[in-house]
N, C-alpha and C positions, 0 to 999 in steps of 0.2 A: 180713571181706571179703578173697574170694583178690587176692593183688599184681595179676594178670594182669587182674582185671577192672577194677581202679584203672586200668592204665594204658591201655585202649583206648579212654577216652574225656577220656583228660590231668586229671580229678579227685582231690586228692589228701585232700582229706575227704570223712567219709562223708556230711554233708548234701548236699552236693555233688552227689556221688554219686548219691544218692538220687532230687533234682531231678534230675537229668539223665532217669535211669532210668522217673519218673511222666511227665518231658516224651516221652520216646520212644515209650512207654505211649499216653499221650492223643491224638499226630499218629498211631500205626498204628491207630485205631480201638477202642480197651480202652474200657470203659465206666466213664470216673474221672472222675468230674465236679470242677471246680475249685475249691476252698477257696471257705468262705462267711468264712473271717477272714484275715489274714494280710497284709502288704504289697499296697497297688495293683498296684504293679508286678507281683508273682505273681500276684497273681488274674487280671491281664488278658491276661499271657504264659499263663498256666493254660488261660483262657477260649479263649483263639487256637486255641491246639493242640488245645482239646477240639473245637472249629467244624471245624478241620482233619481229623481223624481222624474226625467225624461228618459232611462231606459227601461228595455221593455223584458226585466228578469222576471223568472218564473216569482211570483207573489203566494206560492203554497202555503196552507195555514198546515200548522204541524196536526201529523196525526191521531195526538191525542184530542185537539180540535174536533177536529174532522168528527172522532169516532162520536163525540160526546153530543155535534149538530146534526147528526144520523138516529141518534139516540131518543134522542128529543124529539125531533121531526116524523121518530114512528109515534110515540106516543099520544102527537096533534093528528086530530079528524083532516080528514083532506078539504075540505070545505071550512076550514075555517080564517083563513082569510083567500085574498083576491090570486088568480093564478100567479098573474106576475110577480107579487112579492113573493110566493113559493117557491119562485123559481131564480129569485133575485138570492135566496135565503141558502138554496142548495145549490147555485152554482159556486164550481172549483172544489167541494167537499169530496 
């Protein structure tokens, strides 16, 4: 495991590690379902974050977001990249 990935999340074993890496995994939506053995405690921190990453809440980027990729997006020529990422870029803004 490179140094640099050890240190962006302050883990310095790799189980550690690891956890961290399934938990981030399971809250962005990954389809990892949570241990059928292992500690209470992880199954239910497991279970959390899978509940998490499997519900379907509004994902809004804040306002000030928004206004700053509105911003930006006028000052790009329309033609300069492909539609789809255009549209990949300004969806939910």
């Amino acid at each position: 495991m490179p140094e640099r990935a050890t240190i962006r999340h302050g883990a310095r074993s790799t189980k550690q590690a690891i956890a961290i890496g399934l938990s981030k995994a399971r809250r962005s939506g990954v389809a990892l379902p949570p241990p059928k053995t292992g500690m209470r405690k992880t199954r239910e921190s497991a279970a959390r974050a899978y509940r998490h990453g499997r519900s379907l809440r509004s994902q809004r980027p804040s306002a000030r977001r928004s206004r700053a990729v509105k911003a930006a997006l006028r000052h790009e020529g329309r033609r300069s990249a492909a539609r789809k990422a255009a549209r990949t870029r300004t969806k939910n803004r």
